[in-house]
Phi, psi and omega in degrees: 000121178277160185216149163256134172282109164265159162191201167249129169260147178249137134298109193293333176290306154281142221247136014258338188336322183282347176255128218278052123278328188265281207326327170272359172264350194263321143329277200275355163245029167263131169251048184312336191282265189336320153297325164292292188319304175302312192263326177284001194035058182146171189325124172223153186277128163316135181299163174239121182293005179258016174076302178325151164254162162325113176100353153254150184344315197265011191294158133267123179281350210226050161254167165307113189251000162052091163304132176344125169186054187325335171295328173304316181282315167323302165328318198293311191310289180311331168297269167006324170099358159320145190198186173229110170244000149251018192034043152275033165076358205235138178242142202225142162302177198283334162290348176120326174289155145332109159319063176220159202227152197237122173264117163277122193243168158257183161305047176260158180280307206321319174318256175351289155336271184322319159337280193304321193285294184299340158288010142322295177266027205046041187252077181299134180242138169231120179281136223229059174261156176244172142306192177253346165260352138310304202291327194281343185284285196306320180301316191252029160245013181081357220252099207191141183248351174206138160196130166312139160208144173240145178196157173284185176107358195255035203228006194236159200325145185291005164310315158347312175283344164289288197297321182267315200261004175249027177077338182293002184244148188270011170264108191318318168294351170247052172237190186101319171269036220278116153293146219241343166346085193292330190282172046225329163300294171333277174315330166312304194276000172282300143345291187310322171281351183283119213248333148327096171317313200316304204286345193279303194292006196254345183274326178271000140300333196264331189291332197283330189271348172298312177287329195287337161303305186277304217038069172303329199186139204230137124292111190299302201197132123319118164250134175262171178282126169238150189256155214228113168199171186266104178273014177280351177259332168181170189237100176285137168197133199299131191255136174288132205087266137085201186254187238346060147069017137176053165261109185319145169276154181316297186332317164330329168306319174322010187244019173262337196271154183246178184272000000 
């Protein structure tokens, strides 16, 4: 099934973003099924930190999945040294400055949402909007401490987990998340060659739990496709994969033609 990701990237570099404690606090102070559900206006699949989404073949079912739980995220924060230490609802270091983090976005609502859920938990997001060709410029100079992105690819062969997360890919809305892993490297390249089903899902399996492990990047929510068609007229059908890795390929027009 093809699907597009909106989802979030953490700057690995920069603080706090970079430190897996916020990150597994910011997973848990999301509330994905309620962001899917809110911007597609109906059932939608809720992100998965291992990126497959739900329901496809190559998903691992047993990755972390960091449930709705502001308690949690707090703990985290506070294990961090985060505090509310004037009691305004805002948790501040120990020196006093303000927990905030700057989201670069396009024009979307899903940004406000994020706002809101992390300001929950004493996390000030100060949004950051852009065009969409600014925003893919900043992502792919680094220069960002969260940013919103949406692109196609995630409903196509699990090569994916190579190409977005080893630099290798040239579409600009999936750069920014580059694992750093040598074993995660390793495996990437390990897949690509693997001629084994067995042995290939048991290696994208392990990749799927490395990202769920770092969380370089959360995925929020899945949008499905939906196709329109007359079926007296013709029988449509989806090529796995396709282009950018999840777009039907053009050769599918071969079902306009008639005989």
């Amino acid at each position: 099934e093809p699907l597009s990701v909106a989802r979030l990237i953490f700057h690995l570099d920069r603080m706090p973003t970079g430190a897996p404690a916020f990150r597994r606090a910011v997973a848990h102070a999301l509330d994905r099924r309620r962001i899917a559900e809110t911007i597609t206006r109906g059932p939608a699949p809720p992100g998965n930190p291992g990126v497959v989404p739900p329901g496809d073949p190559w998903m691992n079912p047993n990755v972390p999945q960091y449930p709705y739980d502001p308690a949690r995220a707090r703990a985290l924060l506070a294990e961090l040294g985060y505090s509310d230490r004037d009691g305004d609802g805002r948790l501040e270091d120990a020196g006093g400055a303000p927990l905030a983090v700057e989201l670069v976005t396009s024009p979307v609502r899903d940004a406000e949402l994020v706002r809101q859920m992390l300001g929950e938990v004493g996390i000030e997001v100060r949004v950051r909007t852009v065009d969409p060709a600014t925003r893919a410029q900043l992502g792919a100079e680094g220069r960002f401490q969260l940013l919103f992105t949406t692109h196609i690819g995630s409903g196509g062969d699990p090569d994916y987990l190579r190409t977005w997360f080893t630099g290798e890919e040239a579409n600009l809305f999936a750069t920014g998340s580059r694992m750093r892993s040598p074993e995660y490297l390793r495996l990437a390249r390990r897949q690509l060659e693997a001629i084994d089903p067995t042995e290939r899902r048991a290696i994208i399996w392990r990749m799927q739990a490395m990202l769920a492990e770092a969380l370089p990047t959360l995925p929020l929510y899945y949008r499905r496709f939906f196709w329109i068609y007359d079926s007296r007229l013709l029988t449509p059908f989806v090529t796995r994969g396709g282009l950018l890795n999840g777009i039907p390929l053009l050769e599918n027009k071969l079902i306009f033609l008639s005989r």
